[in-house]
N, CA, C and O atoms as CSV, one atom per row, in Angstrom:
chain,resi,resn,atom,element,x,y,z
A,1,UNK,N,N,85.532,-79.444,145.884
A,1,UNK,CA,C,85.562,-80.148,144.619
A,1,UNK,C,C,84.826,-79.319,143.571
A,1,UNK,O,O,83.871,-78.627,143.924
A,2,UNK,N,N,85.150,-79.348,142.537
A,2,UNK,CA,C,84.200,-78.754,141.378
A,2,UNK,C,C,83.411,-78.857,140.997
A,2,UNK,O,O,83.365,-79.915,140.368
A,3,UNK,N,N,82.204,-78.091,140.948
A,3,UNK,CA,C,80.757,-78.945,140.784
A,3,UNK,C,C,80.296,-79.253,139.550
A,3,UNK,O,O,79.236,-79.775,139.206
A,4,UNK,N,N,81.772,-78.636,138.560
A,4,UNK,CA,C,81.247,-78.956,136.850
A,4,UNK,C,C,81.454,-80.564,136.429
A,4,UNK,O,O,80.984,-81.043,135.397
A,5,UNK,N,N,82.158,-81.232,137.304
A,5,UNK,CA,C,82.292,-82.317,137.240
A,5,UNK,C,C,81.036,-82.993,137.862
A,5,UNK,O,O,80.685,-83.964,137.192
A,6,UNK,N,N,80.520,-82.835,138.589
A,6,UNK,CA,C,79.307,-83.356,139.037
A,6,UNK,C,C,78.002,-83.177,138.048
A,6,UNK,O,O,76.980,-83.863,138.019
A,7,UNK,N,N,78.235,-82.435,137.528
A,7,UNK,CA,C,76.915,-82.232,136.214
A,7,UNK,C,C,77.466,-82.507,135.286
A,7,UNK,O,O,76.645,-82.538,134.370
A,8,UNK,N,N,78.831,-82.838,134.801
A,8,UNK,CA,C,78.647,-83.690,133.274
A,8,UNK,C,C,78.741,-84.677,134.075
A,8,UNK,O,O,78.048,-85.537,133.532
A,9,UNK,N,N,79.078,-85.029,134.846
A,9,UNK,CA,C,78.831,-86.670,135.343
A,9,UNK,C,C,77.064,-87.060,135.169
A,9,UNK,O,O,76.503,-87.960,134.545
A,10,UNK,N,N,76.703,-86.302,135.749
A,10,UNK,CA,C,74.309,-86.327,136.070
A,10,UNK,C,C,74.460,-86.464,134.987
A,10,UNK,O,O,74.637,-87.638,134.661
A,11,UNK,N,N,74.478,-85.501,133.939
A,11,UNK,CA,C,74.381,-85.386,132.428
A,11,UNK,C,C,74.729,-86.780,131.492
A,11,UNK,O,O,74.086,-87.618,130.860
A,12,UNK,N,N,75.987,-86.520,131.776
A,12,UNK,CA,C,76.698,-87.862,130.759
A,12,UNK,C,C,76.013,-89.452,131.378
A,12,UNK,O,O,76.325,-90.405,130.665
A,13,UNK,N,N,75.120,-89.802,132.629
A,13,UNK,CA,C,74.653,-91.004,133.023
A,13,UNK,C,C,73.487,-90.569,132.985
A,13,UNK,O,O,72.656,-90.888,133.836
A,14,UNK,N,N,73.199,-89.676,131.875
A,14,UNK,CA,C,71.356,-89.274,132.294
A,14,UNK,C,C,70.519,-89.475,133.647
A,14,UNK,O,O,69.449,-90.083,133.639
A,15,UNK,N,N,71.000,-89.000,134.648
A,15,UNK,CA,C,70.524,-88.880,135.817
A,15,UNK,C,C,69.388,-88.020,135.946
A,15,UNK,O,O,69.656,-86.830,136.112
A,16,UNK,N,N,68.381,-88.293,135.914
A,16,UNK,CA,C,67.026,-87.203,136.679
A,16,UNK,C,C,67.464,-86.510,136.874
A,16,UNK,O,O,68.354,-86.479,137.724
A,17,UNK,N,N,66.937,-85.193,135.931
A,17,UNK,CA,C,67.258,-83.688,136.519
A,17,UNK,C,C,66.222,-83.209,137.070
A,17,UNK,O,O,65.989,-82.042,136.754
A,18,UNK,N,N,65.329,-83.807,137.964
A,18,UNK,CA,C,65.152,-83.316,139.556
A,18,UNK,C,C,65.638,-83.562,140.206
A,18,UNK,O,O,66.182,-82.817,141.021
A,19,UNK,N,N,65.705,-85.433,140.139
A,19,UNK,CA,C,66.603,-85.549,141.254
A,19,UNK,C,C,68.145,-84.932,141.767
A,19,UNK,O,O,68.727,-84.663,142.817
A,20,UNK,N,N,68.353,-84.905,140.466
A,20,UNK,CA,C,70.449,-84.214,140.930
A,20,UNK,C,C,69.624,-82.390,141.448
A,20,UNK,O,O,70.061,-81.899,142.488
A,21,UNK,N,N,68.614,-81.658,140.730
A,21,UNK,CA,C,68.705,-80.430,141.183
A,21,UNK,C,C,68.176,-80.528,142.645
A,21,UNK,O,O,68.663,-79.772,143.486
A,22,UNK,N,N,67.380,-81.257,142.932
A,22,UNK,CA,C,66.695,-81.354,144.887
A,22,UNK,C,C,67.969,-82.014,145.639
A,22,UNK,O,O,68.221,-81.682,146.797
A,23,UNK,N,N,68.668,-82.846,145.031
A,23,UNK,CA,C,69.708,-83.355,145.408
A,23,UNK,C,C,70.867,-82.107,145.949
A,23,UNK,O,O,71.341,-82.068,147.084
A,24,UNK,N,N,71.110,-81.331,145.064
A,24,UNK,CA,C,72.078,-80.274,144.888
A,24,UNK,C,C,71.880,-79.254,145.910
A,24,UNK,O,O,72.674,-78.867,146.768
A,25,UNK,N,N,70.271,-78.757,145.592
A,25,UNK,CA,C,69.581,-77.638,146.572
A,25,UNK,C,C,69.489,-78.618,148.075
A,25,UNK,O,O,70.174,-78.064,148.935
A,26,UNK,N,N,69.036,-79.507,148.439
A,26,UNK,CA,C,69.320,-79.857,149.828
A,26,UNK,C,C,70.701,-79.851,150.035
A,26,UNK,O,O,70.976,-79.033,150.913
A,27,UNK,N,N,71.766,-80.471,149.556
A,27,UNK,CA,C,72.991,-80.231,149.777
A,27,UNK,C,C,73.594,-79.196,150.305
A,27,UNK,O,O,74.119,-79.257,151.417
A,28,UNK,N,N,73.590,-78.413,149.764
A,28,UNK,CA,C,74.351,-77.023,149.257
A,28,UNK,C,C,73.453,-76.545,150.402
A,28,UNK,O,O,74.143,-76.865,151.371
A,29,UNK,N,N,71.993,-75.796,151.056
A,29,UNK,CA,C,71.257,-75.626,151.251
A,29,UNK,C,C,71.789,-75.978,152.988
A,29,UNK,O,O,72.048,-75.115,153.827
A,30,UNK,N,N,71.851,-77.532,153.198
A,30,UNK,CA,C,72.800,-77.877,154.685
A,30,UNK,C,C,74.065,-77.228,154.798
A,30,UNK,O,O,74.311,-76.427,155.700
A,31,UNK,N,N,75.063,-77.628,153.697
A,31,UNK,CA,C,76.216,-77.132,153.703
A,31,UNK,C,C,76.178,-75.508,154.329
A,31,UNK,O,O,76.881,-75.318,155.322
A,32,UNK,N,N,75.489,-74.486,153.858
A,32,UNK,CA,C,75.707,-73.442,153.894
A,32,UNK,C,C,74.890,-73.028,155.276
A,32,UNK,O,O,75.497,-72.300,156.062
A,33,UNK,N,N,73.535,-73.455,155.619
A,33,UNK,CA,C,73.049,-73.786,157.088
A,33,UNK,C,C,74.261,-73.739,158.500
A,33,UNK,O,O,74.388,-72.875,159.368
A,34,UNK,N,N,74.930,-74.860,158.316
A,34,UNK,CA,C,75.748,-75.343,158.590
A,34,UNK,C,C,76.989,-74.332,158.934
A,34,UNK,O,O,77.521,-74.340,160.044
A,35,UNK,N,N,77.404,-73.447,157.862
A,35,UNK,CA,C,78.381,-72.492,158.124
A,35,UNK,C,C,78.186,-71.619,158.715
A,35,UNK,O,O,79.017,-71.092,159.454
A,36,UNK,N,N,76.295,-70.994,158.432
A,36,UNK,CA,C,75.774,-69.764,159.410
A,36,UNK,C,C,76.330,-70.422,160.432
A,36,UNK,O,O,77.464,-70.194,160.853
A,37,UNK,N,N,75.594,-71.228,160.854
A,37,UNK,CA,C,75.268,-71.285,162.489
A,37,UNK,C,C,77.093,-71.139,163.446
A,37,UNK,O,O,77.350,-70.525,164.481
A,38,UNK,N,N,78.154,-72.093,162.428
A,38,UNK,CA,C,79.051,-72.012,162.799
A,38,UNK,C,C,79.602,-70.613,162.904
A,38,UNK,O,O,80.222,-70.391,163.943
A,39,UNK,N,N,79.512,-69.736,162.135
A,39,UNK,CA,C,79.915,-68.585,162.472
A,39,UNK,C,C,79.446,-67.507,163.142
A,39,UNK,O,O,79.946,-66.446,163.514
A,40,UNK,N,N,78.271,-68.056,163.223
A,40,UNK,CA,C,77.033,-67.049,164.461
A,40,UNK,C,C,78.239,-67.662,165.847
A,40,UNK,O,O,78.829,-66.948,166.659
A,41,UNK,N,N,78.288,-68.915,165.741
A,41,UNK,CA,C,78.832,-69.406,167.105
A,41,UNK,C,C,79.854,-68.715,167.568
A,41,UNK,O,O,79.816,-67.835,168.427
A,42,UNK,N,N,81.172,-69.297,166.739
A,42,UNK,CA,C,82.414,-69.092,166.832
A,42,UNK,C,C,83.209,-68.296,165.578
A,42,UNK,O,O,84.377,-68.570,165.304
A,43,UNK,N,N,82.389,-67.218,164.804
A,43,UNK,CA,C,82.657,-66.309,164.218
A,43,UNK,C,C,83.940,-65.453,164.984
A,43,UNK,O,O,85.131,-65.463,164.670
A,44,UNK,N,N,83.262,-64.709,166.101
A,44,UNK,CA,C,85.004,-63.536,166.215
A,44,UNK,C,C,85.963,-64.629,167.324
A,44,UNK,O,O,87.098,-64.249,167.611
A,45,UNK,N,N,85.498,-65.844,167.854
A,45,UNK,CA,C,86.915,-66.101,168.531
A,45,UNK,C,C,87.739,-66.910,167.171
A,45,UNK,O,O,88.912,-67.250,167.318
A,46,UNK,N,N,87.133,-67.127,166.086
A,46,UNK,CA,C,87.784,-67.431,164.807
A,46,UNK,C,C,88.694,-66.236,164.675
A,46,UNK,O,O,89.891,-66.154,164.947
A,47,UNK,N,N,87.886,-65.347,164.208
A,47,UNK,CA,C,89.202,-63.800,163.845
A,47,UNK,C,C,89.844,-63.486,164.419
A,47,UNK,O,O,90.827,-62.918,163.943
A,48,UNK,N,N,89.682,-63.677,166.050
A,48,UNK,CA,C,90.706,-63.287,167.292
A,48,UNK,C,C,91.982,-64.361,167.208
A,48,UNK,O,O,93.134,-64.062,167.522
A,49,UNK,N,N,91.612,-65.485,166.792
A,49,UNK,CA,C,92.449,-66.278,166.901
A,49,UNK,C,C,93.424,-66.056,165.986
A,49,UNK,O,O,94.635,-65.993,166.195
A,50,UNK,N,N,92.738,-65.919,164.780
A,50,UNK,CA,C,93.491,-66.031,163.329
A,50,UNK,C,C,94.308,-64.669,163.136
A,50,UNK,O,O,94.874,-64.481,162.059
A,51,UNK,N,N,94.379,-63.746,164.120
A,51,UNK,CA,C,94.514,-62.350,164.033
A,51,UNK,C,C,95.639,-62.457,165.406
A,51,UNK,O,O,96.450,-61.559,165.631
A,52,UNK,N,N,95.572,-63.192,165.904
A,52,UNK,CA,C,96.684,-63.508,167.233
A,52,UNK,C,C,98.038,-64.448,166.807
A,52,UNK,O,O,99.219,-64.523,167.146
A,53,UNK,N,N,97.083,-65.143,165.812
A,53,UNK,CA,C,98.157,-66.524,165.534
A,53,UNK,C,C,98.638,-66.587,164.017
A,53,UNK,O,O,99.501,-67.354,163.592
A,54,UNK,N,N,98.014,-65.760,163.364
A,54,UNK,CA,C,98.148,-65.640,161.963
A,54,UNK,C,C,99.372,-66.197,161.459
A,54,UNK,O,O,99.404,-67.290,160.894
A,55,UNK,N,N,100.490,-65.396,161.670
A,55,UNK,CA,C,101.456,-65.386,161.270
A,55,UNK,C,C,102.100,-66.917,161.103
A,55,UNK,O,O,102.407,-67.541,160.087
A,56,UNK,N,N,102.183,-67.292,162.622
A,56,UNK,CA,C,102.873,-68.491,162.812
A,56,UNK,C,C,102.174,-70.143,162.036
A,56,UNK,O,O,102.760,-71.172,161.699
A,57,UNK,N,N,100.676,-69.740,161.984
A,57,UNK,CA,C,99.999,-70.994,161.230
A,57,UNK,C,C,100.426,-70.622,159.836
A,57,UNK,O,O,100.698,-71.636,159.193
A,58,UNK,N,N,100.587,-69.431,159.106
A,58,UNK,CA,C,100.827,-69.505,157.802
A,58,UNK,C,C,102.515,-69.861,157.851
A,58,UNK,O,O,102.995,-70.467,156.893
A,59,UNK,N,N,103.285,-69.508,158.865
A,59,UNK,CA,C,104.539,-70.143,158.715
A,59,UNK,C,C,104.883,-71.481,158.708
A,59,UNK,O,O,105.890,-71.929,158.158
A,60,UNK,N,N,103.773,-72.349,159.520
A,60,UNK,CA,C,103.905,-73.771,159.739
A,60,UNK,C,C,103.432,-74.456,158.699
A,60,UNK,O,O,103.897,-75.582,158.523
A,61,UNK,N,N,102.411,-73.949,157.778
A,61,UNK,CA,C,101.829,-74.535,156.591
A,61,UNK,C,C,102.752,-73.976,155.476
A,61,UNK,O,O,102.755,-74.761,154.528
A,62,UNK,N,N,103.432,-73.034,155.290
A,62,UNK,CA,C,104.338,-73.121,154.454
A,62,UNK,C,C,105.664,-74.048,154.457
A,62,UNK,O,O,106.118,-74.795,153.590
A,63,UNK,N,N,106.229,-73.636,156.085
A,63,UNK,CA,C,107.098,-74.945,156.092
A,63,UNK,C,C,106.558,-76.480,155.936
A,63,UNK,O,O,107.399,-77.378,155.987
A,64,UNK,N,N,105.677,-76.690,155.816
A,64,UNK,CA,C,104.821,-78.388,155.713
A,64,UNK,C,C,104.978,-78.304,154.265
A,64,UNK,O,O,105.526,-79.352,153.925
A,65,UNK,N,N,104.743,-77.494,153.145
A,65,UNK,CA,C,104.828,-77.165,152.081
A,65,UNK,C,C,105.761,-77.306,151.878
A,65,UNK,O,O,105.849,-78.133,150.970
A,66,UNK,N,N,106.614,-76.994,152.175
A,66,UNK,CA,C,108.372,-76.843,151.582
A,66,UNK,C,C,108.911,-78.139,151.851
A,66,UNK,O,O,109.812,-78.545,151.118
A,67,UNK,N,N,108.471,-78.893,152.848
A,67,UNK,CA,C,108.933,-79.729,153.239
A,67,UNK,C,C,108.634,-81.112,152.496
A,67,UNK,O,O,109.329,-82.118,152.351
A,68,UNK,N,N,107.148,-80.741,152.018
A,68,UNK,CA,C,106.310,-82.155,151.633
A,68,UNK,C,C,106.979,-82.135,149.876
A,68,UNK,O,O,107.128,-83.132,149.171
A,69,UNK,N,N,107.307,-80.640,149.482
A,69,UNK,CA,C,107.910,-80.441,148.162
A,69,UNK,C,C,109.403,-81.217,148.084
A,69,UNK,O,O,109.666,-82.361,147.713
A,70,UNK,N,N,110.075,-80.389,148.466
A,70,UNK,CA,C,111.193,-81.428,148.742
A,70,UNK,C,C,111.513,-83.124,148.952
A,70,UNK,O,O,112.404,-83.654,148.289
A,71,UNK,N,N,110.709,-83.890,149.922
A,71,UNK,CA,C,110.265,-84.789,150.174
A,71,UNK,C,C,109.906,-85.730,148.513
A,71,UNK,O,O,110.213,-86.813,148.016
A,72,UNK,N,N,109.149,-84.609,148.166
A,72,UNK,CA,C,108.746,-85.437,146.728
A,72,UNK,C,C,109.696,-85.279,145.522
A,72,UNK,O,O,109.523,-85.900,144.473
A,73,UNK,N,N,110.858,-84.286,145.761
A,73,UNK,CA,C,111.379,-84.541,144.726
A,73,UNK,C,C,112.420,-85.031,144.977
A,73,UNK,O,O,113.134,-85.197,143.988
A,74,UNK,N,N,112.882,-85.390,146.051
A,74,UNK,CA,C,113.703,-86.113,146.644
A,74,UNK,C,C,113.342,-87.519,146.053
A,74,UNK,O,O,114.133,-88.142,145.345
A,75,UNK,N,N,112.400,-87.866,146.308
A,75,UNK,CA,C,111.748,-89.312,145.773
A,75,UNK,C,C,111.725,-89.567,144.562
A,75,UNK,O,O,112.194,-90.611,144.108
A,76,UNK,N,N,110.968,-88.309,143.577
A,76,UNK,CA,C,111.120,-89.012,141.959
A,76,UNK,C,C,112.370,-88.903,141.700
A,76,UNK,O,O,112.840,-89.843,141.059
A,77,UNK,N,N,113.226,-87.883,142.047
A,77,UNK,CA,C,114.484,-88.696,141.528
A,77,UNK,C,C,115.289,-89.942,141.749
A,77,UNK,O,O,116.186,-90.309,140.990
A,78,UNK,N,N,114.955,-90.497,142.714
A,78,UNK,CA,C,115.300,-91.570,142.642
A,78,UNK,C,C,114.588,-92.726,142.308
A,78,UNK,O,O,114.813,-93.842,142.777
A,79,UNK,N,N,113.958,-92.518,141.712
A,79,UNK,CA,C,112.692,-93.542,140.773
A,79,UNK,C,C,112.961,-93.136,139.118
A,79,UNK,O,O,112.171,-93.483,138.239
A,80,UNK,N,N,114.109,-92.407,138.869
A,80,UNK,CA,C,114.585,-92.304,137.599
A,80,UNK,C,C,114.466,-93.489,136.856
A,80,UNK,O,O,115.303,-94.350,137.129
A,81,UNK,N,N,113.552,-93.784,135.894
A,81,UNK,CA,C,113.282,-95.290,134.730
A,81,UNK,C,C,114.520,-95.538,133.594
A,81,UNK,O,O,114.799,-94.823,132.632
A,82,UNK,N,N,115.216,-96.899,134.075
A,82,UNK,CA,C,116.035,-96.674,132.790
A,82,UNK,C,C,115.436,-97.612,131.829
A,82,UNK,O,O,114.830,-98.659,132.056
A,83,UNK,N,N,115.815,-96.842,130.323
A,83,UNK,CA,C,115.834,-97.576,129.277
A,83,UNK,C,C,116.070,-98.655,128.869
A,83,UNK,O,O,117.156,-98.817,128.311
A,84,UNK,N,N,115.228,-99.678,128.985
A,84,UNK,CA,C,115.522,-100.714,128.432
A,84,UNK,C,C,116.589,-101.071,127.526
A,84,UNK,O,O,116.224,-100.026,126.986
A,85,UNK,N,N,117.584,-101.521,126.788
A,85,UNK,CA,C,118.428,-101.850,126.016
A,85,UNK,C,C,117.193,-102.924,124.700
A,85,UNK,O,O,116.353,-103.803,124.887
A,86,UNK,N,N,117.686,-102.264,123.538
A,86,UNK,CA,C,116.824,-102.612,122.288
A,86,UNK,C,C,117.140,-103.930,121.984
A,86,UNK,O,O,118.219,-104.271,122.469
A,87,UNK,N,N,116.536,-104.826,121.314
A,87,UNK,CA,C,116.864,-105.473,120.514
A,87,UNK,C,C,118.023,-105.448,119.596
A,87,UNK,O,O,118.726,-104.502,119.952
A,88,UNK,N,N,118.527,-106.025,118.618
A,88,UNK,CA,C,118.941,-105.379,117.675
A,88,UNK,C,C,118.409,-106.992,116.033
A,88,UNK,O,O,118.881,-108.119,116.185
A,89,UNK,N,N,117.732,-106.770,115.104
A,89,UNK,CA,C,117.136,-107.747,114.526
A,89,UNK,C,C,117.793,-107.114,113.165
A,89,UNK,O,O,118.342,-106.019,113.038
A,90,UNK,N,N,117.528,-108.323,112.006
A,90,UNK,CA,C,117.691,-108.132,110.817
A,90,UNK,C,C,117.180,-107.411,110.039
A,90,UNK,O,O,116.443,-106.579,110.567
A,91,UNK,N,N,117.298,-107.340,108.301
A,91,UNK,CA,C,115.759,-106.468,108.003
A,91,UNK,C,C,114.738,-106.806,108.242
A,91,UNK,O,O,113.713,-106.148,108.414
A,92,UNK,N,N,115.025,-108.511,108.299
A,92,UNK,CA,C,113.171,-108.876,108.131
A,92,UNK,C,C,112.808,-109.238,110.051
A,92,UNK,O,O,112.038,-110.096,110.483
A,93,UNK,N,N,113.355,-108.608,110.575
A,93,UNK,CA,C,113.413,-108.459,111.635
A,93,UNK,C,C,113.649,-109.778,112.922
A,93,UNK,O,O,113.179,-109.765,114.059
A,94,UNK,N,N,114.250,-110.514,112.486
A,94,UNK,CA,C,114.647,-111.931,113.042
A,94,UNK,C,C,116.042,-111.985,113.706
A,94,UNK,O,O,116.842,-111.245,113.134
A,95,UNK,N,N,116.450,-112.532,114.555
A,95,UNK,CA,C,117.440,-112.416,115.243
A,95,UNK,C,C,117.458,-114.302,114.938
A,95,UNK,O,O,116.473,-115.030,115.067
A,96,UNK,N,N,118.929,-114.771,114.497
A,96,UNK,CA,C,119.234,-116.633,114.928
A,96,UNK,C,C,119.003,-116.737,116.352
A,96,UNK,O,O,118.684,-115.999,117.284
A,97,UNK,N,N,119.323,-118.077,116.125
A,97,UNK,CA,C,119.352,-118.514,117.625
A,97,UNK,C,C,120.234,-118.080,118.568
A,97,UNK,O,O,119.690,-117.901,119.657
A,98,UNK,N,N,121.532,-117.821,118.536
A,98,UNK,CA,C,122.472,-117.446,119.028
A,98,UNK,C,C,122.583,-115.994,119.552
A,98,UNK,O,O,123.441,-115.444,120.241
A,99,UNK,N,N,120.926,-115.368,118.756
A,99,UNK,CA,C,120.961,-114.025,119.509
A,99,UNK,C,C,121.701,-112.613,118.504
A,99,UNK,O,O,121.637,-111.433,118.848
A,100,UNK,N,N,122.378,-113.131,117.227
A,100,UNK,CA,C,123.431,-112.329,115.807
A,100,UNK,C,C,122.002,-112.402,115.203
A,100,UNK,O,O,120.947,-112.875,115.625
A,101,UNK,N,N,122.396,-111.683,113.924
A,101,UNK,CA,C,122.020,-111.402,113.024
A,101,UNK,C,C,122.474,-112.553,112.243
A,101,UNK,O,O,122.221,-112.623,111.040
């Protein structure tokens, strides 16, 4: 997510700017903790994998892509909105009872 949205949000609700910056720095701070360790772990059977299988996961996520595209335009077109049909009123904009001018 974008984090410029998260600071005009602090900003625009005058949120404590300690709290959102200790907020931010513990965050960010785990988050990235978090990725060492994962890649100390399972760093090269990640690349072995992604270097064995490459090809075919970027083929399957493109076809999911193509597929989910299609899918959707398959759909708005058939959610095409029609136009209401207007009124049609006088100058002073009154229609009789009967629905004429």
């Amino acid at each position: 997510m974008p984090f410029k949205i998260f600071v005009a949000t602090a900003g625009t609700l005058e949120y404590p700017r300690w709290k959102f910056l200790l907020t931010v720095m513990l965050a960010r701070s785990f988050r990235y903790y978090v990725e060492g360790i994962l890649a100390v772990f399972y760093g090269r059977r990640v690349l072995t994998f992604a270097r064995d299988n490459g090809l075919v996961i970027a083929s399957v996520v493109a076809a999911l892509v193509l597929i989910g595209l299609i899918i959707y335009i398959f759909i708005n077109r058939k959610r095409v909105p029609e136009k209401p049909e207007e009124e049609v009123t006088d100058a002073d904009g009154f229609m009789d009872e009967e629905g004429t001018l």
